[in-house]
KOLBA-911949 format. One record per atom (N, C-alpha, C): x, y, z. Coordinates in steps of 0.2 Angstrom, whole numbers, padded with zeros to 4 digits, always signed. Atoms other than C-alpha are relative to their C-alpha. Example, Ala and Ser with C-alpha at 12.3 -4.5 7.8 and 13.67 -1.06 7.14 Angstrom:
BEGIN
+0004-0006+0000;+0062-0022+0039;+0004+0006+0000;-0004-0006-0001;+0068-0005+0036;-0004+0005+0003;
***
This chain:
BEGIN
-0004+0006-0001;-0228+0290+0102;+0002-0002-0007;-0002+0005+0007;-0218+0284+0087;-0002-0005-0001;+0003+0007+0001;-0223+0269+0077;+0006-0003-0002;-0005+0003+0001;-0212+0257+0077;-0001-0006-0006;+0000+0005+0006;-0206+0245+0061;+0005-0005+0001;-0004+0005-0001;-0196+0229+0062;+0001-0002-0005;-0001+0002+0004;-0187+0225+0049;+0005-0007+0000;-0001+0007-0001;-0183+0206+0049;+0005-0002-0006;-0006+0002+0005;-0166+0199+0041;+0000+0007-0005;-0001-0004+0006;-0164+0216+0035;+0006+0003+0000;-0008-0004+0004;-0146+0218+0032;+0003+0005+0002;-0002-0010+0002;-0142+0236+0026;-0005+0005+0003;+0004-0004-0004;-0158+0242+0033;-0003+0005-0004;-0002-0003+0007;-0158+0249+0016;-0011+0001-0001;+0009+0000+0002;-0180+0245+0014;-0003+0003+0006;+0001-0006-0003;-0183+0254+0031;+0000+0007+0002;-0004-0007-0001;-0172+0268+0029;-0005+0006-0002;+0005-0008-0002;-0187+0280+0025;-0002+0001+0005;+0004-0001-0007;-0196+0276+0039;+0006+0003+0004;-0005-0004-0005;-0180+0281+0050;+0001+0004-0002;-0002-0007+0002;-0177+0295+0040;-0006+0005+0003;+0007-0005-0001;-0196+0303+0044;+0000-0003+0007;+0002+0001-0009;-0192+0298+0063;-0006-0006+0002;+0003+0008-0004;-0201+0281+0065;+0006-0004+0003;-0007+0006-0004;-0191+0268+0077;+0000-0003-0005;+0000+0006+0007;-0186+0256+0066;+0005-0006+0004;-0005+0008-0003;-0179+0238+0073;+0001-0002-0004;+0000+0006+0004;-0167+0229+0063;+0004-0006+0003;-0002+0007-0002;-0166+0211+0065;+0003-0005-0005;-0003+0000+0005;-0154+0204+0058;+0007-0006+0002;-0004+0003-0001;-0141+0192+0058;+0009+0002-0002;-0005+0007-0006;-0124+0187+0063;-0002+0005+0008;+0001-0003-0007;-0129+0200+0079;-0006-0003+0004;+0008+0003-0002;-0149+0193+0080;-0002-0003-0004;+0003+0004+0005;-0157+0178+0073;-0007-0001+0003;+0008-0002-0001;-0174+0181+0070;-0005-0006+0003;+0002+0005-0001;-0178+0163+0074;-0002+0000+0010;-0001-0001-0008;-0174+0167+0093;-0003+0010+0003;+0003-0008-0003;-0184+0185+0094;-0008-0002+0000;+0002+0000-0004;-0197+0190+0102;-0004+0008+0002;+0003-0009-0001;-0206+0210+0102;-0002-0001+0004;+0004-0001-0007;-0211+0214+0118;-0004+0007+0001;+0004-0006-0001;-0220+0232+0110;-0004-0002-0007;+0007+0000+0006;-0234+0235+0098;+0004+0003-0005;-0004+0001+0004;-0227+0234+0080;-0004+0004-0006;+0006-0003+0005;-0235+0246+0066;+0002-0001-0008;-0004+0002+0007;-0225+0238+0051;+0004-0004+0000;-0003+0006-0004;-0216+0222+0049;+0003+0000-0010;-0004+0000+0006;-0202+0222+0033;+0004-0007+0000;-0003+0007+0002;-0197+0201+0031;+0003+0001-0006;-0004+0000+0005;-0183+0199+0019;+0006-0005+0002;-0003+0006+0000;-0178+0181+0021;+0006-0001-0003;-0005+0001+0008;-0160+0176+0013;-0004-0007-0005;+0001+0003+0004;-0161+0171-0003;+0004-0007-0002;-0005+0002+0002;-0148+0160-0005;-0004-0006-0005;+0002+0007+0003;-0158+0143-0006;-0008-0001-0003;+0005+0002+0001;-0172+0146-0012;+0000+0005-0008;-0002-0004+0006;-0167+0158-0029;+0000-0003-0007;-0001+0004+0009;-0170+0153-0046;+0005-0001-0001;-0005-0001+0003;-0154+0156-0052;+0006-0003+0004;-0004+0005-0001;-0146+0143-0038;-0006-0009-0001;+0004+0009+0001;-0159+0129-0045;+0003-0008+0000;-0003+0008+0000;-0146+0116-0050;+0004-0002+0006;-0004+0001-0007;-0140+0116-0030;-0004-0001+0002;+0007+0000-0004;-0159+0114-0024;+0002-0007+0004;-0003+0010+0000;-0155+0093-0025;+0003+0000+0009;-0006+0001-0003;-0140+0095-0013;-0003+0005+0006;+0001-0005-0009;-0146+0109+0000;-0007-0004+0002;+0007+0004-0002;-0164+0099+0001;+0002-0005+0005;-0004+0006-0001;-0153+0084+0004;+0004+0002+0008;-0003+0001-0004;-0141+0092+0018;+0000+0005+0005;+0003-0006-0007;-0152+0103+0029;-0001+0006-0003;-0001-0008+0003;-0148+0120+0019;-0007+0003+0002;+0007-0002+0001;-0167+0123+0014;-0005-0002+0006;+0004-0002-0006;-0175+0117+0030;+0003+0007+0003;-0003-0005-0003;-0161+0128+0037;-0005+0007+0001;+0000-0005+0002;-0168+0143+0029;-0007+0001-0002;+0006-0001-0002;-0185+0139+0031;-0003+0001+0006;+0001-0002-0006;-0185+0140+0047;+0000+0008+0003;-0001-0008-0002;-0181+0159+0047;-0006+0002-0006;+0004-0004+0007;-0194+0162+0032;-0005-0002+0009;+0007+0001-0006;-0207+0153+0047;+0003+0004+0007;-0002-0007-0006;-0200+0164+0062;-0002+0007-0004;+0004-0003+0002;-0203+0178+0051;-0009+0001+0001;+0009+0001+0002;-0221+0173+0048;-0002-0001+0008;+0002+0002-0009;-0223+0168+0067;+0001+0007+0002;+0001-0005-0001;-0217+0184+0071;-0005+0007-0004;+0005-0005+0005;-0229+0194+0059;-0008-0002+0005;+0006+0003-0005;-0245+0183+0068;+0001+0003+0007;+0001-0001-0007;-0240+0188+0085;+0000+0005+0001;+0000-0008+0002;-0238+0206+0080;-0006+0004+0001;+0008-0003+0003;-0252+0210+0070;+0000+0007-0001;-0001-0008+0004;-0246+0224+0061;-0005+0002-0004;+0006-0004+0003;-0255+0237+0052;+0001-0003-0005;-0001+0002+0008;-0245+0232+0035;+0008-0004+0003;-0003+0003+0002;-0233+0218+0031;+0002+0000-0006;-0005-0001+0008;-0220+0214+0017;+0004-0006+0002;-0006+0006+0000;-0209+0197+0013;+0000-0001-0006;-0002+0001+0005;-0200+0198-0002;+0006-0005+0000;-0005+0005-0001;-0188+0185-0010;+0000-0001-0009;+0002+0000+0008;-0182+0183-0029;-0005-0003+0000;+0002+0004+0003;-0191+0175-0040;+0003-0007+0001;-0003+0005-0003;-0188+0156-0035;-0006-0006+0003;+0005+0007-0003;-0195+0141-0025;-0004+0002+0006;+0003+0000-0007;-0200+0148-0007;-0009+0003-0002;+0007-0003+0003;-0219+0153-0018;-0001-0009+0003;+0003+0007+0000;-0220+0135-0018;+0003-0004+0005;-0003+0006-0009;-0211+0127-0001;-0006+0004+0004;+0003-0006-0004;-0222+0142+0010;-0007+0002-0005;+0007-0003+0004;-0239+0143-0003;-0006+0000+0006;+0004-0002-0005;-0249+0138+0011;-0004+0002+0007;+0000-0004-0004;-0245+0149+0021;-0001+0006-0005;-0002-0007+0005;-0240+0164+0008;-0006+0001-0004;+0006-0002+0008;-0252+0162-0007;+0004+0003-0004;-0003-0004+0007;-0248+0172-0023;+0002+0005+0004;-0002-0006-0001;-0238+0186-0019;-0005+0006-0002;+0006-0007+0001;-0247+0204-0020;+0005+0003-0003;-0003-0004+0002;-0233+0211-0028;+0004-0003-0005;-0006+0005+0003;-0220+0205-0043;+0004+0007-0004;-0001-0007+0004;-0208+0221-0048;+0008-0002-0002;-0006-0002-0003;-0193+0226-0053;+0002+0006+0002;-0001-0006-0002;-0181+0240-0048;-0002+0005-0005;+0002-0006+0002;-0185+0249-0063;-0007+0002+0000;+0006-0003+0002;-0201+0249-0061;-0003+0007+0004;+0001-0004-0002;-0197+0261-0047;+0007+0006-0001;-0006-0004+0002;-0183+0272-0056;+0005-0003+0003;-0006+0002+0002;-0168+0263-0052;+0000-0006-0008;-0002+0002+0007;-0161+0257-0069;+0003-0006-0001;+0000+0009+0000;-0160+0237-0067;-0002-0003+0002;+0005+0003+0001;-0168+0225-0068;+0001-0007+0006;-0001+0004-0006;-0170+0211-0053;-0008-0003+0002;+0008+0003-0002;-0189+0199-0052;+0000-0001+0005;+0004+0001-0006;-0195+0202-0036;-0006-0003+0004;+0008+0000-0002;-0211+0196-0028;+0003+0002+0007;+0003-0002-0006;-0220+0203-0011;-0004-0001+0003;+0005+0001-0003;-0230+0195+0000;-0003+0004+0004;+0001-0003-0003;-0238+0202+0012;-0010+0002+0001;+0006-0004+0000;-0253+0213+0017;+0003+0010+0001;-0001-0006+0000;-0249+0231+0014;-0002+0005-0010;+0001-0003+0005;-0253+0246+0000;+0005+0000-0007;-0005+0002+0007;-0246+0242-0019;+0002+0008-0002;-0003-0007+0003;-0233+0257-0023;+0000+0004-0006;+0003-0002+0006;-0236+0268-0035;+0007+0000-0003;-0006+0001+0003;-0223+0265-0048;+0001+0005-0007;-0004-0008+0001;-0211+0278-0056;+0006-0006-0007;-0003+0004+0003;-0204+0268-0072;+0004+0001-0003;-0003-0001+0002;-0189+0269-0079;+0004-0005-0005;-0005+0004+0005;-0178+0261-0094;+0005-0002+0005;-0006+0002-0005;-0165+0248-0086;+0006+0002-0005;-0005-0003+0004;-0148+0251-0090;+0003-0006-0001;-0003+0006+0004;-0139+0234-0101;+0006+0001+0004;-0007-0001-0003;-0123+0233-0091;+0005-0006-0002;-0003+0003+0004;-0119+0216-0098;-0006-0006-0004;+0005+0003+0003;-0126+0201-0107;-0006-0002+0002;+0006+0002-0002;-0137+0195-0096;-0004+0005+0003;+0004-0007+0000;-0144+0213-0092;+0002+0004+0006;-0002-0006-0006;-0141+0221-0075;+0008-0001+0003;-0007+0001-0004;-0125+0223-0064;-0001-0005+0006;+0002+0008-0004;-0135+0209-0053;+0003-0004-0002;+0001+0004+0003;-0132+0198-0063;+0010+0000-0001;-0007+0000+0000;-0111+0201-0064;+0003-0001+0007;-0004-0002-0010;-0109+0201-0043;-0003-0011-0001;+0003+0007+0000;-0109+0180-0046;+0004-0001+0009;-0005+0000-0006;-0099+0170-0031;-0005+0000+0007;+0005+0001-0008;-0107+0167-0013;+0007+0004+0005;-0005-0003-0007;-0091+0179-0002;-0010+0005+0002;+0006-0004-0003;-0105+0188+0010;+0000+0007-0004;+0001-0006+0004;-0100+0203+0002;-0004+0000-0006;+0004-0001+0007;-0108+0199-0015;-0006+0001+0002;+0006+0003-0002;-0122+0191-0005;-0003+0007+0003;+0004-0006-0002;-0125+0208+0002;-0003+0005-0004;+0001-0004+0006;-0123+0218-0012;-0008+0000-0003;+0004+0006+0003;-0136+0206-0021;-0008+0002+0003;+0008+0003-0004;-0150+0207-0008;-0002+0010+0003;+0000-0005-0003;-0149+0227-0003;-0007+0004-0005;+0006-0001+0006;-0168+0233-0010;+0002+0008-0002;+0002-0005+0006;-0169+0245-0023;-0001+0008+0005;+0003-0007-0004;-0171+0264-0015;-0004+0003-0002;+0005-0001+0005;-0183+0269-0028;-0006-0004+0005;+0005+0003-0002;-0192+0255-0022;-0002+0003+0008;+0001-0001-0007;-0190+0257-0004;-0004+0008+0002;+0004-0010-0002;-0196+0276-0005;-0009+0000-0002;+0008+0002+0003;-0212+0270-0016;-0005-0002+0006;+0005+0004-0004;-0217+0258-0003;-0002+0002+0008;+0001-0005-0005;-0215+0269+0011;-0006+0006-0001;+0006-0007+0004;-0226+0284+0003;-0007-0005-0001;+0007+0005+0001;-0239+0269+0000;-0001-0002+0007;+0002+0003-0007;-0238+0261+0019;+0002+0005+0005;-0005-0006-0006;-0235+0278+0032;-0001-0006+0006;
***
């Protein structure tokens, strides 16, 4: 029987793509087609990959926090970090994972989350730029494969030049590292 993985708010699908590649089911939930808020697994779950958006909870929109606090935004968007975590509890996966930059949801969600178990960037798993991530979770820390980032402008990575909120940036921005994604797969079969 294959062991099935659920990747939550995940996009591009880009962080369970090994798993699909070595023949695991892999469920991605996902919005504008499934909102995680309104799901619901009806089988036994052997991996659970949360990847909440970051919009409002990102360091680097801090001077917006005020305004989105103020006019639903960040409930908004806490409500799908807690659907996430509600569905992790009813699961009871072998190993879990919820990453989100560096930012505020450590401190909106700590008493639920705690300290992250993981704080990386891409290069720490050979791709060559630089992006502060944390990882909640309950799963095996990947063994990391370091590489020099690559300086592409001032402020260092090509993250950092995809500015703008069109979805497209917003995709680009949030799609995990493949390095990383291959490490943490090898670390959680």
């Amino acid at each position: 029987m294959k062991k099935t993985i659920l990747d939550l708010c995940g996009g591009t699908g880009s962080w369970s793509k090994p798993y699909q590649e070595a023949g695991y089911e892999v469920v991605v939930i996902t919005l504008p087609t499934q909102d995680v808020r309104n799901y619901s697994p009806t089988f036994k779950v052997h991996g659970i990959f949360a990847a909440p958006p970051c919009t409002h909870f990102s360091g680097s929109g801090a001077q917006y926090w005020p305004a989105k606090d103020q006019d639903g935004r960040t409930a908004d968007s806490l409500s799908i970090v807690d659907a996430c975590l509600r569905i992790i509890k009813q699961t009871n996966p072998v190993w879990w994972a919820m990453e989100n930059p560096v930012g505020r949801l450590k401190k909106l969600r700590y008493d639920v989350l705690g300290e992250p178990r993981l704080l990386f960037h891409p290069c720490d798993y050979g791709d060559p730029y630089t992006k502060k991530t944390l990882v909640w979770g309950n799963f095996n820390e990947p063994l990391k494969n370091p590489v020099k980032p690559y300086r592409s402008c001032a402020q260092g990575s090509w993250i950092q030049k995809l500015g703008g909120s069109s979805e497209r940036t917003k995709l680009l921005r949030s799609i995990t590292p493949p390095g990383f994604a291959q490490a943490f797969f090898e670390a959680n079969p």
